[in-house]
C-alpha positions in Angstrom: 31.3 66.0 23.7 32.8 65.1 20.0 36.4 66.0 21.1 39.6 64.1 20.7 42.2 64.6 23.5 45.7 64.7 22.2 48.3 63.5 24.4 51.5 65.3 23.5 55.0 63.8 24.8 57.5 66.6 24.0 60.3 64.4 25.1 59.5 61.6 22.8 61.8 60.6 20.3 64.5 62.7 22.2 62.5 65.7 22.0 61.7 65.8 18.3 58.1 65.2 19.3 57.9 68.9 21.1 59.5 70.1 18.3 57.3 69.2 15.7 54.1 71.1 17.7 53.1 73.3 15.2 53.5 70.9 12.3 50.8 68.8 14.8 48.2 71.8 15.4 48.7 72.4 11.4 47.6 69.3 10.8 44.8 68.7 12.9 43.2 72.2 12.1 43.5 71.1 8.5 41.7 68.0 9.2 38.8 69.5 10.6 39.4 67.9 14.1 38.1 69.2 17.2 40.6 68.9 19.7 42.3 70.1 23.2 46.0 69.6 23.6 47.9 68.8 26.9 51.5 67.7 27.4 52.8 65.3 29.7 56.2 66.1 31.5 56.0 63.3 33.9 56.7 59.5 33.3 53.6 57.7 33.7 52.0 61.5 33.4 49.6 60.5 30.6 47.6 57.4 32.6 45.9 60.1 34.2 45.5 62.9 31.9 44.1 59.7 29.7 41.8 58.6 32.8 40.2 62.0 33.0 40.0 62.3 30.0 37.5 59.6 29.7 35.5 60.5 32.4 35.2 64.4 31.2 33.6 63.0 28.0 35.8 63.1 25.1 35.5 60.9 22.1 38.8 59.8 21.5 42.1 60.2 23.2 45.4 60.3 20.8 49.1 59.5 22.2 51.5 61.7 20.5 55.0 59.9 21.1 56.5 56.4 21.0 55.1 53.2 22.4 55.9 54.0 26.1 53.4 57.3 25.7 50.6 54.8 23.6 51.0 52.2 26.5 50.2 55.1 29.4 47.3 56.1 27.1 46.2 52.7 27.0 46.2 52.5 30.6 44.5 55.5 31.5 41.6 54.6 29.2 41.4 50.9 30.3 41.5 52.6 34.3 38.2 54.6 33.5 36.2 52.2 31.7 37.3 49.7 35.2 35.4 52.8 36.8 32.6 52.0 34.7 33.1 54.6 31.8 32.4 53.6 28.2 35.4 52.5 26.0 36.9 55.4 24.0 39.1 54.5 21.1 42.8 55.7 20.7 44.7 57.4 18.1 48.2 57.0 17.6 51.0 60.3 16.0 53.8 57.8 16.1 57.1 60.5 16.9 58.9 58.4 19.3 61.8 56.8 18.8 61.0 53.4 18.7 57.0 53.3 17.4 57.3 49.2 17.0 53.9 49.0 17.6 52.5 50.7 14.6 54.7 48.6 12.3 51.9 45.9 12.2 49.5 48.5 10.8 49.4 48.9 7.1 50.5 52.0 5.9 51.2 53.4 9.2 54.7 55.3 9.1 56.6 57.1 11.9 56.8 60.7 11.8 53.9 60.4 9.5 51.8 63.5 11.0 49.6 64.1 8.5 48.6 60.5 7.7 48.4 59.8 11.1 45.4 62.6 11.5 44.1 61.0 9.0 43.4 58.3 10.3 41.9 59.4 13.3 40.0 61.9 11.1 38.4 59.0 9.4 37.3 57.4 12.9 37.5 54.1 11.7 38.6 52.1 14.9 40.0 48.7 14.7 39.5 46.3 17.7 42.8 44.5 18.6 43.9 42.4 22.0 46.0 43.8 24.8 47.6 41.8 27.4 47.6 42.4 31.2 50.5 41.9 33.3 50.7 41.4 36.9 54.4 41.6 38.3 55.3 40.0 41.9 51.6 39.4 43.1 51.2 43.5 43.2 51.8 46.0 40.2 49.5 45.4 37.1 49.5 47.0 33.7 47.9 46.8 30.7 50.3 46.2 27.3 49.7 46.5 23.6 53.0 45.2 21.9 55.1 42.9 24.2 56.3 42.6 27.7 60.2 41.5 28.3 61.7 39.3 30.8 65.1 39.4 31.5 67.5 40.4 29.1 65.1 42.2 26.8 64.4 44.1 29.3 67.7 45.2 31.0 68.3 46.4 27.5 64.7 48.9 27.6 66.2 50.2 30.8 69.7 51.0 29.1 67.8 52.6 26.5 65.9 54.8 28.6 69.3 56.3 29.8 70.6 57.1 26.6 70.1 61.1 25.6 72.2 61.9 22.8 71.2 59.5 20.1 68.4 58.8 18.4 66.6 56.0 16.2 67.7 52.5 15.6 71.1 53.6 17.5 69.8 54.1 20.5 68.9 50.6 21.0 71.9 49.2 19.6 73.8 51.4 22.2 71.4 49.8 24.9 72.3 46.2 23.9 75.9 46.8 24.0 75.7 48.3 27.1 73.0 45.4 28.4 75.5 43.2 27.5 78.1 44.1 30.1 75.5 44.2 32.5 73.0 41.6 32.4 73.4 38.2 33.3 71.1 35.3 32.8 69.3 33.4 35.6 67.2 30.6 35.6 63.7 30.4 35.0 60.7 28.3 34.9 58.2 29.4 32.3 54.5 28.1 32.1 51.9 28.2 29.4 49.3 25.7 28.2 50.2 22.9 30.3 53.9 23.3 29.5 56.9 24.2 31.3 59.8 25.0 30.6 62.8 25.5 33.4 66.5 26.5 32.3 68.5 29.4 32.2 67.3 31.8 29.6 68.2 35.3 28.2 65.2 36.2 28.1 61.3 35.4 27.9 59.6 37.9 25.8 55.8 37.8 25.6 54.5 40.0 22.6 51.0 40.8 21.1 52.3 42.8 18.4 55.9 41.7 15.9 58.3 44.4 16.1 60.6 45.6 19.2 63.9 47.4 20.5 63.2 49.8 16.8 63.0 47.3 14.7 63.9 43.7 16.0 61.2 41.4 14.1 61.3 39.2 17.5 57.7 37.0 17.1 57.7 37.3 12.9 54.2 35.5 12.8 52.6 37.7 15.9 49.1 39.2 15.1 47.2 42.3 17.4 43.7 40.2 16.7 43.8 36.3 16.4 42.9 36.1 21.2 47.2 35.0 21.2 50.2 36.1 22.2 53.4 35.0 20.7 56.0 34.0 23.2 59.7 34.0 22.0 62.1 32.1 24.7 65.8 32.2 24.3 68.5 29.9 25.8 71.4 31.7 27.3 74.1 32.5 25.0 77.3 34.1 25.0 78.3 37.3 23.7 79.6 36.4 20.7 77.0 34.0 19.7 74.5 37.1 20.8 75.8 39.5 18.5 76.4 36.7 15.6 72.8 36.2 15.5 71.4 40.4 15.9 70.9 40.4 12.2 69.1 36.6 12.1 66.5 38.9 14.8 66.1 42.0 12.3 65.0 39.3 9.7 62.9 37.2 11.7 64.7 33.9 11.1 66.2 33.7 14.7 63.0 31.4 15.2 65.0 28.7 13.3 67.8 28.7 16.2 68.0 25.4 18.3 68.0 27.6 21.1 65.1 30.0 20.7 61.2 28.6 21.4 58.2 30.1 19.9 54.8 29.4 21.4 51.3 31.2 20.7 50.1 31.0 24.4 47.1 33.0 26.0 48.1 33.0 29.8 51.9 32.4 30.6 53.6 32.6 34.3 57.7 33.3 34.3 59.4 32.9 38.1 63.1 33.5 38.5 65.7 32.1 40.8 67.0 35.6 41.2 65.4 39.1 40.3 65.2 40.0 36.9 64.2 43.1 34.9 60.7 43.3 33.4 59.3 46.2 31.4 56.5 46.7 28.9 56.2 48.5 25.6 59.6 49.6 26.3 59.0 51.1 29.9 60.6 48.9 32.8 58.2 47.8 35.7 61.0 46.4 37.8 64.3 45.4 37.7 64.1 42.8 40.4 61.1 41.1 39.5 60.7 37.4 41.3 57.0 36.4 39.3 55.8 37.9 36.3 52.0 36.5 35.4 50.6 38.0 31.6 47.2 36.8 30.6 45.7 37.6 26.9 42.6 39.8 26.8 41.1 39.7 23.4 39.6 42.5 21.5 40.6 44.9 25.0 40.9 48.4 23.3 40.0 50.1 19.5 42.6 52.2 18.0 41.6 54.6 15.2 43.6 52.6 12.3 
């Protein structure tokens, strides 16, 4: 079967990915693609359409949202070929509200339908890592841009809640909020032989640059050298938090005393207390005790 599945999330980007369905079909018709549609209504709805998918034969399966809606296609496509299926590349319509991961692709723009078929029209796939995480000893998921611990995280979860906005505000909405509501714990990170133990904001592990719409958290982060980039930030208070947001949008946080970048493969983070933990912008947990995340090079092709 020479058929692309689209994966449609109507609710992405607060709905505007619903509402831009016929500007999708349009496009894809135009491009001479052969494709079936489905939408997912469910969170965590697209690992199995994106599962069976594989295993009914199509040549390609295409998220249509924002990174949480890529990182359930993702999964459902790295489930089958565990089943022994053969690897099927992805295709990415970014219309979410965050779409970090496509940042690192050149010439890839959000809300760009029609140079986003394009792409997958050409079928030119590009093979890039992904990392697997493994929270508490029991849930595992694939990731393709970064995985939060802590802080980072509590603010995905406020994000999730917010409705009315959209864009670059909902995150800064979520940080305010995850500001009032976090606080920091100890923890003992682990990678190559080091280890690290102090109270930290947050421990973010990324494959990709970009997060939270924008934040240019691991500036020097690349989807294909076998690393991640691990960011690692000391706690700080609230005004010395929102005195350095902009030094984050520029990338030149990394500079700060109290932030540690490390290009790591495998790293292990254990808190004192539980802590939030999500991926590609979906949360996991929010009382997570271990979080494991090992590097798993050239893992998945995306049509890019």
């Amino acid at each position: 079967m020479d058929k692309a599945l689209i994966i449609l999330n109507p609710w992405a980007g607060r709905g505007h990915a619903g509402e831009r369905r016929h500007d999708l079909d349009l496009a894809l018709e135009r491009a001479g693609i052969d494709y079936d549609m489905v939408m997912t209504h469910t969170r965590g709805g697209a690992i199995e359409i994106a599962r069976q998918a594989v295993e009914r034969g199509y040549s390609a399966i295409v998220a249509v949202g924002g990174d949480g809606t890529v990182n359930e296609a993702v999964n459902g496509i790295k489930l089958a070929e565990a089943r022994g299926e053969r690897r099927v590349p992805l295709g990415i319509i970014p219309l979410g509200t965050g779409c970090d991961f496509i940042k690192v692709l050149d010439g890839f723009l959000a809300n760009d339908i029609s140079g986003s078929v394009q792409r997958i029209a050409r079928q030119h796939p590009r093979t890039v890592d992904l990392g697997l995480v493994r929270v508490d000893n029991e849930q595992e998921r694939w990731f393709i841009n970064a995985l939060g611990s802590g802080f980072d995280a509590q603010a995905a979860a406020e994000a999730l809640k917010i409705t009315r906005l959209k864009g670059f505000a909902v995150y800064l909405l979520a940080i305010i909020r995850a500001l009032a509501n976090y606080k920091a714990h100890p923890m003992t990170v682990e990678f190559d032989g080091r280890r690290i133990q102090r109270r930290l904001l947050f421990a973010s592990i990324a494959n990709g640059r970009y997060q939270a719409g924008g934040f240019l958290l691991t500036p020097d982060a690349r989807i294909d050298d076998g690393y991640f980039d691990a960011c690692l930030v000391d706690n700080l208070r609230i005004d010395e938090i929102i005195r350095h947001i902009p030094k984050v949008l520029e990338g030149t946080h990394t500079r700060l005393r109290q932030v540690t970048m490390a290009r790591v493969r495998h790293v292990a983070i254990s808190s004192s207390a539980p802590i939030p933990v999500a991926t590609d912008g979906e949360v996991l947990s929010t009382r997570a005790r271990t979080v494991t995340a090992e590097l798993v090079p050239g893992a998945i092709e995306i049509l890019a």
